[in-house]
N, C-alpha and C positions, 0 to 999 in steps of 0.2 A: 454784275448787273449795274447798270448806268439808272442813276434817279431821273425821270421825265417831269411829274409831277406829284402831288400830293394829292390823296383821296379826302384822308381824315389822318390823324395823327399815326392811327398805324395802318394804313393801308395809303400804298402808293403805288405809280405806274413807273415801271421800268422797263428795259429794254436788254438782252444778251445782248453778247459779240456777235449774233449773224442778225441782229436789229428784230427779233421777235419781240414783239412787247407781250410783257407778263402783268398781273397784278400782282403784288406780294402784299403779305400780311404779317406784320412782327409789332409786337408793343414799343411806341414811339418812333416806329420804322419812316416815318412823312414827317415828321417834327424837323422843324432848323436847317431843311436840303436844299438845296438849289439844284438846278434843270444840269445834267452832268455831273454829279457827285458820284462817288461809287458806292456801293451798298454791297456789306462781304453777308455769303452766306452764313453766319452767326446771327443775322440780325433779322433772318427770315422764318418764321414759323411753317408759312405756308405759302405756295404761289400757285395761279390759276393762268393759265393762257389769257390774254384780253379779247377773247371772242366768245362768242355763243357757240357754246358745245351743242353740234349734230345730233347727236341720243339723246341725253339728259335734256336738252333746252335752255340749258341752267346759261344765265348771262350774269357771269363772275361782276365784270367792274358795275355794272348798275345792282346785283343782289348786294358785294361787299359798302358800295357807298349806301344803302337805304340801310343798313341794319346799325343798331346803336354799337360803337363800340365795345362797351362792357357787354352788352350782350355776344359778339364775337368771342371774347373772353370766357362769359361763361359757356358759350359752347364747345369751348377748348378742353376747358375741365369737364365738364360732364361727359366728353366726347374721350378725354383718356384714362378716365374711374372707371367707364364704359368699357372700352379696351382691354384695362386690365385685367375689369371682372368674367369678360367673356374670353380673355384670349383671341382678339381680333384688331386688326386694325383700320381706321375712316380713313379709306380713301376722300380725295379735294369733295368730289362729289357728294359721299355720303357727308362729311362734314356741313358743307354750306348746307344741304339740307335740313339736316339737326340747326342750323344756325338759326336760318329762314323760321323753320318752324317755332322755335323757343320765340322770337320775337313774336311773330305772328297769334303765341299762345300769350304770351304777358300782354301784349293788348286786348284779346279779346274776355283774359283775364279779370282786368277792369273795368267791364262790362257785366261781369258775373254771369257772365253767359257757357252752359257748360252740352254739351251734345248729349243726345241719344247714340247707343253704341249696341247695335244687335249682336257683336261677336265681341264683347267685354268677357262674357266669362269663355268664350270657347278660346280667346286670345290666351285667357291668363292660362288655358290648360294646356294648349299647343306651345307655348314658349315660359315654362315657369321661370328659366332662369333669365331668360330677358327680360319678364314681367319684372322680377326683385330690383335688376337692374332701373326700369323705368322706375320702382318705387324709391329706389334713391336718389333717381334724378329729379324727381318731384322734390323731395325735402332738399336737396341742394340748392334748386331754385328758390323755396324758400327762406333756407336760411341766407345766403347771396343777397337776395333781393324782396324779400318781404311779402311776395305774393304767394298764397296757395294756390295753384293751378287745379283745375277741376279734374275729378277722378277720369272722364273721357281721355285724359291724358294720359293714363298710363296706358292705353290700351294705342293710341298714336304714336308715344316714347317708345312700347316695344316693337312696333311698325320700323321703327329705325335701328332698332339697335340691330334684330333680325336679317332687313336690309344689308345694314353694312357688314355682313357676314362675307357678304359677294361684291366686290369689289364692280360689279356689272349688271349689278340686279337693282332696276330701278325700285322707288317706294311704290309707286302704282303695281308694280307685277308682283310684289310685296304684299298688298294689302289684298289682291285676285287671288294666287298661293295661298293664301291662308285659310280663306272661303271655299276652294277646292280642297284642300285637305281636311278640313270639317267634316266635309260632305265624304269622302273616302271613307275618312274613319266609320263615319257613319253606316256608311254601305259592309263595311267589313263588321261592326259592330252586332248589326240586323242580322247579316249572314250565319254565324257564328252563334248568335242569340248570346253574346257575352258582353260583360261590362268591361273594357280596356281598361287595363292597368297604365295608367298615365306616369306614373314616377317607375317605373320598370328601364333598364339597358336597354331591352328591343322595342321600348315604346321611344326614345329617342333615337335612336339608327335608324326606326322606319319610318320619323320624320325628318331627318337629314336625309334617307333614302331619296324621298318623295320633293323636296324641297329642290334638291339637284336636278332630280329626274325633268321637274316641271320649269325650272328654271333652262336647262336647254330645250324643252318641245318652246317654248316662247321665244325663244333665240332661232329654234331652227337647225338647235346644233347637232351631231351624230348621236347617236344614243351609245347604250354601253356596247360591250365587245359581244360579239356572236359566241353563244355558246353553242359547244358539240349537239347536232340534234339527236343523237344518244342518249346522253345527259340532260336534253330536254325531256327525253320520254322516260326518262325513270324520274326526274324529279313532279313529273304531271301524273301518273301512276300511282307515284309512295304518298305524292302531297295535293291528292285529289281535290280533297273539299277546300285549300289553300289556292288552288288552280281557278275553282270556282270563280272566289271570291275575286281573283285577279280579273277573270274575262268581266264579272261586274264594275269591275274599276276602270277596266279599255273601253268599257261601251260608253259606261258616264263621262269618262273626258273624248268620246267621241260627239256624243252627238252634244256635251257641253261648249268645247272646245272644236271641233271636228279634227281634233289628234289622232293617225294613225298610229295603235300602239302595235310596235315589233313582235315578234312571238317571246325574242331574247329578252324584251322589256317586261315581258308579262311573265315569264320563267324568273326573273331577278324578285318581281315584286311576288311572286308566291311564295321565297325564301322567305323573302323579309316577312311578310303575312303567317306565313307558316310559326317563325321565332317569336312575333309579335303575341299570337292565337293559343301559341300550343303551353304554355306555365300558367296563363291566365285561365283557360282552360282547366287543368289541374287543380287549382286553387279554389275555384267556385264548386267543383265536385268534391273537392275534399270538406266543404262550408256548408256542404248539404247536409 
């Protein structure tokens, strides 16, 4: 990479060998260049095209010039404690995201201004282990930088961590996903007349189920593989009242959404329904 010019001390414009200009981001990376220097990748943390990304809208060189430095920084860290604990990695996107936002909360921080949050607690039950995640992002921020950020923010932190699960999956179809899956549980909860066991195996798979599911009907993408319709009619047969509960869940993202759900998408989610329903089930009858 060829140095063009200096953003901030570590954010500078450069350019490849076919003259793409990029922004890169590395501590000290704009310090002491002149226009032509070479810059080895060692010295690059992160690099963003220098245009306005098509999907996202995200416009790298004017988001990486307004965000404070050290704030950059700490969304490095936060953003690989993150990583670690969840087993994932920030893509450019989800990163400047998490960036953008940590600034945008330490000023409004200092305001003492803190939101109303209608799905605080359904967040924290839909993603436990992202919620712990945000709750250490929180105390990171303040030991780092002295500000307590307001409890609203756990509930946006795990917006993100979530997010950067999918490398594709913007924070707005993020925070939609969430408010639909709410509502699902819901509908299967009603159905069933059972309280879901929320820390259970099949209560996490049939939110990673659902989370994928709804992340392609938003994209548009194919859905899962056709199964044998054989294999449909004994699984709509044996797992009847799980069948139910599904055509209740195809109509609510129909006329929510106006999603066409597949017969094979609606046989998938009666599995999952079925493994979700059927120990929880058990459990309350045996507590009778």
């Amino acid at each position: 990479m060829k140095f063009i010019k200096k953003i901030n001390n570590n954010v500078a414009l450069a350019k490849d060998d076919d003259d793409i200009e990029w922004v890169l981001l590395g501590k000290g990376l704009g310090f002491g260049k002149t226009a032509g220097d070479q810059i080895s990748n060692a010295q690059i943390d992160r690099r963003f095209k220098a245009t306005v990304d098509q999907q996202t809208h995200q416009d790298p060189p004017m988001m990486l010039a307004n965000i404070d430095p050290s704030i950059l920084q700490l969304a490095e860290v936060v953003s690989q404690k993150a990583a670690e604990a969840l087993n994932i990695s920030f893509s450019n996107y989800n990163y400047l995201a998490l960036a953008d936002h940590l600034s945008f909360a330490l000023k409004r921080a200092d305001q003492q201004a803190d939101y109303p949050h209608d799905l605080r607690w359904e967040v924290k039950q839909l993603f436990p282990e992202e919620y712990k995640v945000a709750q250490m992002a929180v105390s990171l921020v303040k030991e780092q930088t002295g500000v307590e950020l307001p409890e609203s923010e756990l509930t946006f932190l795990t917006y993100h961590f979530v997010s950067a699960q999918s490398d594709e999956t913007l924070l707005a179809d993020t925070v939609e996903i969430t408010g639909m899956i709410n509502r699902i549980l819901e509908i299967i909860s009603y159905h069933f007349q059972l309280i879901l066991d929320t820390k259970s195996l099949n209560y996490a798979r049939f939110l990673t189920h659902l989370r994928y599911f709804m992340t392609r009907q938003l994209k548009g993408e194919p859905g899962s593989e056709e199964l044998d319709p054989i294999i449909g009619q004994v699984v709509k047969e044996k797992y009847h009242k799980a069948y139910q509960a599904a055509e209740k869940v195809a109509l609510y993202l129909q006329q929510a959404r106006d999603w066409q759900i597949s017969e094979s998408e609606k046989l998938y989610l009666t599995l999952h329904i079925w493994r979700l329903t059927r120990q929880d089930a058990s459990n309350q009858q045996q507590n009778k």
